[in-house]
PyMOL Python script that loads the backbone (N, CA, C, O; Angstrom):
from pymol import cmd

cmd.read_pdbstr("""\
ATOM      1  N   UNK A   1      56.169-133.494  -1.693  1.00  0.00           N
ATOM      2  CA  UNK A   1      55.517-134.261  -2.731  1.00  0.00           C
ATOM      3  C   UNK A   1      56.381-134.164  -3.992  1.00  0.00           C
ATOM      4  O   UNK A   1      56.728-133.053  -4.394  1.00  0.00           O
ATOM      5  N   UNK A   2      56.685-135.113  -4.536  1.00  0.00           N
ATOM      6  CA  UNK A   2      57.110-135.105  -5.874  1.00  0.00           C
ATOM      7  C   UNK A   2      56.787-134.191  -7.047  1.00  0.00           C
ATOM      8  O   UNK A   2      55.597-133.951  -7.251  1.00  0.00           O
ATOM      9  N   UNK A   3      57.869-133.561  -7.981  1.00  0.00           N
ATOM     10  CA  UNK A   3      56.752-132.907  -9.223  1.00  0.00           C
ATOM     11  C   UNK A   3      56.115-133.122  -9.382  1.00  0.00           C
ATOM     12  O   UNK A   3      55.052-132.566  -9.105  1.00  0.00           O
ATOM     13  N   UNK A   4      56.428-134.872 -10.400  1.00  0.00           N
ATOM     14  CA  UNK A   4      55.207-135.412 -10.750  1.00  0.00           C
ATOM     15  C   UNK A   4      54.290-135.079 -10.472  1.00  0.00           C
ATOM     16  O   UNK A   4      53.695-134.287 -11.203  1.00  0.00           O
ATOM     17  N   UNK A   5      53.601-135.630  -8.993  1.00  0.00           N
ATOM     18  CA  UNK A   5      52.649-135.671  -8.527  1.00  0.00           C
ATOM     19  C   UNK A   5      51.928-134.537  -8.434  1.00  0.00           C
ATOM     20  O   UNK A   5      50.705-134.395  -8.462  1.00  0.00           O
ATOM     21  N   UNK A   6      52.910-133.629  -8.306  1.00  0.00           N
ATOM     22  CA  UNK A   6      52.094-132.003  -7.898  1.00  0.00           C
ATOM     23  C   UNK A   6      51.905-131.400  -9.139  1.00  0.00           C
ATOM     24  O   UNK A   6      51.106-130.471  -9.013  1.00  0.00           O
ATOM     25  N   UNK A   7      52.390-131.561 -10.550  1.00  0.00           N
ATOM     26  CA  UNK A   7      51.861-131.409 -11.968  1.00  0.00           C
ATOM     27  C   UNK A   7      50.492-131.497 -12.097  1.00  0.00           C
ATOM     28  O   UNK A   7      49.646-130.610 -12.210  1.00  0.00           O
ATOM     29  N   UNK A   8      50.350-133.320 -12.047  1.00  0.00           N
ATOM     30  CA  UNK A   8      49.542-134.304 -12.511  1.00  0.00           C
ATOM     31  C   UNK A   8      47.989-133.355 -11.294  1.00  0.00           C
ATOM     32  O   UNK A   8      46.880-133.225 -11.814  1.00  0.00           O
ATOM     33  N   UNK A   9      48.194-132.897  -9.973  1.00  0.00           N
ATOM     34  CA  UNK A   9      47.391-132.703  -9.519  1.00  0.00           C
ATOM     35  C   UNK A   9      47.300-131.350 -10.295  1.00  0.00           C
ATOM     36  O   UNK A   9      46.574-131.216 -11.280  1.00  0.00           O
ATOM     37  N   UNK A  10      48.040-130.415  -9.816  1.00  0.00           N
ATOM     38  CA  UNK A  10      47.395-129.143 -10.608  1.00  0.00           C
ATOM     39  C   UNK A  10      47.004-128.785 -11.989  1.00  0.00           C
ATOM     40  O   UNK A  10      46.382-127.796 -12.379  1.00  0.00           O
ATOM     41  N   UNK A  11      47.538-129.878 -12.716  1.00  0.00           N
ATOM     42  CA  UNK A  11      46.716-129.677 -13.531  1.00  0.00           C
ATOM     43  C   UNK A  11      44.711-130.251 -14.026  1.00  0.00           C
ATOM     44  O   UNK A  11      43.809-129.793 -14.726  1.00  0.00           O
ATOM     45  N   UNK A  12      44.929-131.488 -13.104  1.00  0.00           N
ATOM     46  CA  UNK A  12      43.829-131.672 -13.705  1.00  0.00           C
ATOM     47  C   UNK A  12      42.721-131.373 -12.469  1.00  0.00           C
ATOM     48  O   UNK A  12      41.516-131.567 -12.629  1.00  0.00           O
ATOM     49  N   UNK A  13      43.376-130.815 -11.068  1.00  0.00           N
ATOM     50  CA  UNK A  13      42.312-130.312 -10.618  1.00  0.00           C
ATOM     51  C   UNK A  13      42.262-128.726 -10.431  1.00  0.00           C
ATOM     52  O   UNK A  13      41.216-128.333  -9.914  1.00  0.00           O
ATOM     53  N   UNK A  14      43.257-127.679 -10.776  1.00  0.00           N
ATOM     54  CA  UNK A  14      43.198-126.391 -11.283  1.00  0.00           C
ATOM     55  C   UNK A  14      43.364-126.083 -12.346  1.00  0.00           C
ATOM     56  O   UNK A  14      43.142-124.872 -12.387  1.00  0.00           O
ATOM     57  N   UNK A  15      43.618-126.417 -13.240  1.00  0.00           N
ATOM     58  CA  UNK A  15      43.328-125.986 -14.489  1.00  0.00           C
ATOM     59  C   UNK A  15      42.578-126.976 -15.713  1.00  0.00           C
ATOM     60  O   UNK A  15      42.568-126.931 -16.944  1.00  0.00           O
ATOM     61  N   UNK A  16      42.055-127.749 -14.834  1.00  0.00           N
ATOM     62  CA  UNK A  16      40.381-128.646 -15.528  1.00  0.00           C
ATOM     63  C   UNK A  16      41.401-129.557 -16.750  1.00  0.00           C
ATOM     64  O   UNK A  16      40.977-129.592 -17.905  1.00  0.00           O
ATOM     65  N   UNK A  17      42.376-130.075 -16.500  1.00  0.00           N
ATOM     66  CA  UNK A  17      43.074-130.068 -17.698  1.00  0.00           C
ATOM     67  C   UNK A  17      42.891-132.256 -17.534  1.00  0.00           C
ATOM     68  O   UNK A  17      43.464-132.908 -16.660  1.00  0.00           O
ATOM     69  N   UNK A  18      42.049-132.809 -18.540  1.00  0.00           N
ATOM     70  CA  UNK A  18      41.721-134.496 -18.573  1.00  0.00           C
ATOM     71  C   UNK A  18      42.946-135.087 -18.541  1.00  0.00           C
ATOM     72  O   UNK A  18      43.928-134.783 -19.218  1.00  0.00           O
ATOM     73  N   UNK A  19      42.810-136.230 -17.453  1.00  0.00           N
ATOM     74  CA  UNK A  19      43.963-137.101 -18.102  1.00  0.00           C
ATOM     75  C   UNK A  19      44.015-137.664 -19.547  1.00  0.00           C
ATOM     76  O   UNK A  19      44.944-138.462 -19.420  1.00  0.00           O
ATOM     77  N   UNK A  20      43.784-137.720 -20.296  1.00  0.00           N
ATOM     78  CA  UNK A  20      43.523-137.973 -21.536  1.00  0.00           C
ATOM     79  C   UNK A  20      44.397-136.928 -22.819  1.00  0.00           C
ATOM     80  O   UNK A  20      44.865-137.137 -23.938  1.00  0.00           O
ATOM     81  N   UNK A  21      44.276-135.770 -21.910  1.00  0.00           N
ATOM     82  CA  UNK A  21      45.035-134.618 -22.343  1.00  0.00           C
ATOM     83  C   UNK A  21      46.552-134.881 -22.196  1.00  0.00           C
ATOM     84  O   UNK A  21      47.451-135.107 -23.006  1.00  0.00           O
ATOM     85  N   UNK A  22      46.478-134.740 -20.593  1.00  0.00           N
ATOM     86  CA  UNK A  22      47.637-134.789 -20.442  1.00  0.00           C
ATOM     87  C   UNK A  22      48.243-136.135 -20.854  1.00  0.00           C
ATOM     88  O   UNK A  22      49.471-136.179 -20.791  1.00  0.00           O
ATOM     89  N   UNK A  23      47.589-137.273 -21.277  1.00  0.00           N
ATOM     90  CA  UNK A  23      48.490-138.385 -22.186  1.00  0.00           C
ATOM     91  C   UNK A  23      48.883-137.474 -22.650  1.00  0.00           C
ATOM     92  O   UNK A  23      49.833-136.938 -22.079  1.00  0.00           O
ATOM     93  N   UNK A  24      48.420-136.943 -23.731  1.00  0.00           N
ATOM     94  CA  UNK A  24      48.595-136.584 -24.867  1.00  0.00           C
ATOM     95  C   UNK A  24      49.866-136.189 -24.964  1.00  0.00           C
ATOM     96  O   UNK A  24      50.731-136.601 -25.738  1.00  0.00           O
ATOM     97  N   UNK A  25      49.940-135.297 -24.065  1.00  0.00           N
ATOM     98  CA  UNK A  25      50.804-134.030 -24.005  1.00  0.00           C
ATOM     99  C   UNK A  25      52.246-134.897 -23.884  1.00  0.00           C
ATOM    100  O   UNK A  25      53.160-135.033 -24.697  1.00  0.00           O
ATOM    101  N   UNK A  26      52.055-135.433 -22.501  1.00  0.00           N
ATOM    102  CA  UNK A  26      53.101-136.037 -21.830  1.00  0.00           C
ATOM    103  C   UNK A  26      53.923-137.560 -22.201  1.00  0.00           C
ATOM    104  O   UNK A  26      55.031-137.986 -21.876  1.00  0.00           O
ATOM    105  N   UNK A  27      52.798-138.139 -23.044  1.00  0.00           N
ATOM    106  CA  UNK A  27      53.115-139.330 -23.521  1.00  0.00           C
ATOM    107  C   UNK A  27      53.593-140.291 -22.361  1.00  0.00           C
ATOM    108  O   UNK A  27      54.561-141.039 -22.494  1.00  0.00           O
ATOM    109  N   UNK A  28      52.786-140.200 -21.143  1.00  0.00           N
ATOM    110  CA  UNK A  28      52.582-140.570 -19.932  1.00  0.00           C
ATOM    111  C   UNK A  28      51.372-141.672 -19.628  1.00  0.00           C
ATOM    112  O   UNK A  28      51.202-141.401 -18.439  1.00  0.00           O
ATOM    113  N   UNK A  29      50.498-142.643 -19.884  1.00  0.00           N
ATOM    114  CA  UNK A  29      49.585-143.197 -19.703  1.00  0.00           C
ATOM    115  C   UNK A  29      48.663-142.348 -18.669  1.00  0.00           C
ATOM    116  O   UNK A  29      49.115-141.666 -17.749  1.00  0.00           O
ATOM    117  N   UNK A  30      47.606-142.474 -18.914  1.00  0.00           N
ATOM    118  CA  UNK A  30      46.790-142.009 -17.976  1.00  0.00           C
ATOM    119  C   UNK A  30      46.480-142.939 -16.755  1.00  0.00           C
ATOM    120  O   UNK A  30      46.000-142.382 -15.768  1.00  0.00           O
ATOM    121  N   UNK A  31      46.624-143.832 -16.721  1.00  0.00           N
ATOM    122  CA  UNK A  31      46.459-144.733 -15.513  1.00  0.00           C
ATOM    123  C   UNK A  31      47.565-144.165 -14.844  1.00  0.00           C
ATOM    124  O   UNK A  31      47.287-143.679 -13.747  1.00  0.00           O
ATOM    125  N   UNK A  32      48.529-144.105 -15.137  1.00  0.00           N
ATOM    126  CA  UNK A  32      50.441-143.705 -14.513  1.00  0.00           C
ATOM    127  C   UNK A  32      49.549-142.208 -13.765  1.00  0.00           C
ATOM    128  O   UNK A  32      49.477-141.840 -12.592  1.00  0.00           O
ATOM    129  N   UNK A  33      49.061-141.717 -14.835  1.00  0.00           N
ATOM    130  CA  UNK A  33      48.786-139.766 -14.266  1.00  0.00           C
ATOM    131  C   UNK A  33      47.676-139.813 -13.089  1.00  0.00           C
ATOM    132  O   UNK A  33      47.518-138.915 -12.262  1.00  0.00           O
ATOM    133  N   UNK A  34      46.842-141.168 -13.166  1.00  0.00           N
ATOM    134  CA  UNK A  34      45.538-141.208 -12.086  1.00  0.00           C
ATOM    135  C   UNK A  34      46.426-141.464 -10.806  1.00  0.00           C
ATOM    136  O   UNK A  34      46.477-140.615  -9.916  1.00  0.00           O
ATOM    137  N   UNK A  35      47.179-142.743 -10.728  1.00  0.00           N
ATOM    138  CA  UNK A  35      47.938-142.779  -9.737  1.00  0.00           C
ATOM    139  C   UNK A  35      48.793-142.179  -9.284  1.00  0.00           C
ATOM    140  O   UNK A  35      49.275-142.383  -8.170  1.00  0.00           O
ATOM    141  N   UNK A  36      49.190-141.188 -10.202  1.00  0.00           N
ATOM    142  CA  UNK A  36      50.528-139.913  -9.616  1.00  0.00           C
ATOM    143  C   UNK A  36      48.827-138.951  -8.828  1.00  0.00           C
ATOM    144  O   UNK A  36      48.656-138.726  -7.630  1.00  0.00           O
ATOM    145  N   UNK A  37      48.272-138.741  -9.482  1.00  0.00           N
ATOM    146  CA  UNK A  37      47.265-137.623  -8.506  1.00  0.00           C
ATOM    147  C   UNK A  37      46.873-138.664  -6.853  1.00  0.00           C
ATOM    148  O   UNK A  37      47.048-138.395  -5.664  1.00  0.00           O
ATOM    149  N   UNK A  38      46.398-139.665  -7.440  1.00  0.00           N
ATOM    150  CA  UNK A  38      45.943-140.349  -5.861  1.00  0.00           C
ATOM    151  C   UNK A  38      47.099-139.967  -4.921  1.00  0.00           C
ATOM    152  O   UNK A  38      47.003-139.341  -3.865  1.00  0.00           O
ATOM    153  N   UNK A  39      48.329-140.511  -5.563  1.00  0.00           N
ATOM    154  CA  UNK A  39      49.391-140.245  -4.491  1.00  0.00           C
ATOM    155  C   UNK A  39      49.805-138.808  -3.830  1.00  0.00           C
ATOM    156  O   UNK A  39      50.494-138.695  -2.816  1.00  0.00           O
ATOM    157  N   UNK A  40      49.178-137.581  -4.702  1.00  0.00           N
ATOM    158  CA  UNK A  40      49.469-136.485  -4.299  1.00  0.00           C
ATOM    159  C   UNK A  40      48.200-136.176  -3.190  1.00  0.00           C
ATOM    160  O   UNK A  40      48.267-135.471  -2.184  1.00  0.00           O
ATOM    161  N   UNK A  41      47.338-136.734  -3.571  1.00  0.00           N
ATOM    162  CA  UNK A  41      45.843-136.445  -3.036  1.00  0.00           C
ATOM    163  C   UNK A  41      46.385-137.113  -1.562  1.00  0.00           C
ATOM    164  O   UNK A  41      46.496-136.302  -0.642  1.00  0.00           O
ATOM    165  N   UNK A  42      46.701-138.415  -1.298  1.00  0.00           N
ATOM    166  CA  UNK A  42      47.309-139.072  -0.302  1.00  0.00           C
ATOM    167  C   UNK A  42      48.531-138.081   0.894  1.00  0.00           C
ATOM    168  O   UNK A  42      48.628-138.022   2.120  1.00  0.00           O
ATOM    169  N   UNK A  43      49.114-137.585   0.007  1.00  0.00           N
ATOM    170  CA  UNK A  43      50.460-136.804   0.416  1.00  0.00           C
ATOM    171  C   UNK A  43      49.563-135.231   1.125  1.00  0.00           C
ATOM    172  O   UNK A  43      49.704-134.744   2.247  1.00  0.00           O
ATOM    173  N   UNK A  44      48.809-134.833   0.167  1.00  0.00           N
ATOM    174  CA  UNK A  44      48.132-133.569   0.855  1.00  0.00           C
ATOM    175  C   UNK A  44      46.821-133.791   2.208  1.00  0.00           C
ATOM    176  O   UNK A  44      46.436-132.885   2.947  1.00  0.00           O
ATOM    177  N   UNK A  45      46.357-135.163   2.232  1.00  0.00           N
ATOM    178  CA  UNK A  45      45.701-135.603   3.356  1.00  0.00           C
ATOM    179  C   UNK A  45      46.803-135.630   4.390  1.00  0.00           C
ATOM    180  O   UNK A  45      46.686-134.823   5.312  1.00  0.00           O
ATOM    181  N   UNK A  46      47.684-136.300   4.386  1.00  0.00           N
ATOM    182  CA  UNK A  46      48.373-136.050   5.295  1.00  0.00           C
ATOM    183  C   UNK A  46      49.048-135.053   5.624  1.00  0.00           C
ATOM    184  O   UNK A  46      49.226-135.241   6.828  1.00  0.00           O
ATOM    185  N   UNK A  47      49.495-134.210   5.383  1.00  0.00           N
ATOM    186  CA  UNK A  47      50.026-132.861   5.733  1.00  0.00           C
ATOM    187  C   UNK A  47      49.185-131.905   6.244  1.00  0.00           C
ATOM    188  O   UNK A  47      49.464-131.127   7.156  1.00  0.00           O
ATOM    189  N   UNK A  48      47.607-132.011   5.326  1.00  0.00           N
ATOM    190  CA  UNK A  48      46.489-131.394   6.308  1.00  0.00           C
ATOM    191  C   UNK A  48      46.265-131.984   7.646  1.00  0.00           C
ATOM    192  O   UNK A  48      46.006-131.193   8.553  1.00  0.00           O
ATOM    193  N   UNK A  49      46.330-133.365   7.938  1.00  0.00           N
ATOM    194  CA  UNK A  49      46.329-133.650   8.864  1.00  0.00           C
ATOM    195  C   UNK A  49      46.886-133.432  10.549  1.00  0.00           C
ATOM    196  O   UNK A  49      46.424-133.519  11.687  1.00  0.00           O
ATOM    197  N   UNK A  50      48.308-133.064   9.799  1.00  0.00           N
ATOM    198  CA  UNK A  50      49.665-132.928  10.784  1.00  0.00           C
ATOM    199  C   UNK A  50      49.213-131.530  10.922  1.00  0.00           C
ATOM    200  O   UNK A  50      48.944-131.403  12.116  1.00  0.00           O
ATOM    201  N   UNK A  51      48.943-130.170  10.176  1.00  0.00           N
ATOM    202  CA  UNK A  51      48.534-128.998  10.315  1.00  0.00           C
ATOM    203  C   UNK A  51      47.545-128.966  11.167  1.00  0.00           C
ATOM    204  O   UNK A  51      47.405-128.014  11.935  1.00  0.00           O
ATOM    205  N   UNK A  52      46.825-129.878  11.149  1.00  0.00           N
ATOM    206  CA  UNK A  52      45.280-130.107  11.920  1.00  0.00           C
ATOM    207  C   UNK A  52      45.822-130.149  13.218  1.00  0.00           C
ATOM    208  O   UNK A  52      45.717-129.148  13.928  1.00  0.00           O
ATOM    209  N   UNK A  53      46.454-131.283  13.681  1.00  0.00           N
ATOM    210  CA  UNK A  53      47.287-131.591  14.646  1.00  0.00           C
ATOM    211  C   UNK A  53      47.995-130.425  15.512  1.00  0.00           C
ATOM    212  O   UNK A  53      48.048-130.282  16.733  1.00  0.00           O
ATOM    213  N   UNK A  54      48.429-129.779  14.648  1.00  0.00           N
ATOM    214  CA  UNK A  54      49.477-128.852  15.202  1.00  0.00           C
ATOM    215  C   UNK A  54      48.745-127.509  15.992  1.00  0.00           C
ATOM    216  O   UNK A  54      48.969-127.044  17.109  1.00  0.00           O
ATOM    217  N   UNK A  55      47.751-127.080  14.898  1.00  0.00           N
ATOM    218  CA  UNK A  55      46.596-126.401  15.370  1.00  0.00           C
ATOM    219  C   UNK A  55      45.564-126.516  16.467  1.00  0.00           C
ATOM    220  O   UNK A  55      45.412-125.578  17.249  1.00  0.00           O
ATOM    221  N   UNK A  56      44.773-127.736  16.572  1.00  0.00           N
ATOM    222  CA  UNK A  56      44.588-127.893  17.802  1.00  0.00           C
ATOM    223  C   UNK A  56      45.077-128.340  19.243  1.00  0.00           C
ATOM    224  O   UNK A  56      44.587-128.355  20.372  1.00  0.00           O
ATOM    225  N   UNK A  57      46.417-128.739  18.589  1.00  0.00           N
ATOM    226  CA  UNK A  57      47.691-128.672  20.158  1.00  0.00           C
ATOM    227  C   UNK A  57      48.346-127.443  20.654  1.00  0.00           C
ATOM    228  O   UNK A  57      49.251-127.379  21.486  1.00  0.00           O
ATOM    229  N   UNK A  58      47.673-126.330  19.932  1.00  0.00           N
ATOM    230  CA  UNK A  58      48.410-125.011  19.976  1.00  0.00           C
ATOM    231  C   UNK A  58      48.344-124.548  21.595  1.00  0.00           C
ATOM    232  O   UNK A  58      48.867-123.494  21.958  1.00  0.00           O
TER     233      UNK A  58
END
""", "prot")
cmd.dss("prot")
cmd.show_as("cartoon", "prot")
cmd.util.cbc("prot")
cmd.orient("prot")
């Protein structure tokens, strides 16, 4: 997964931190920061998936 993406997620879903904030911070739009998280959120469904996979083909 990209930084980006893995920033934009940890921050605003481990350390509670708003996109609104992180505009702030980043001078990044928050629409730009919603869609960098979907895409990480996207990227970590799939990798759980393939783990899933791998696990019950064990």
């Amino acid at each position: 997964m990209p930084a980006e993406q893995r920033e934009v997620f940890i921050e605003h879903e481990m350390s509670g931190m708003s996109f609104k904030d992180m505009e702030a911070i980043t001078g990044v739009s928050a629409a730009a920061l919603i869609s960098r998280k979907r895409y990480a959120v996207l990227h970590l469904k799939e990798q759980l998936h393939i783990l899933k996979d791998e696990l019950l083909n064990y």
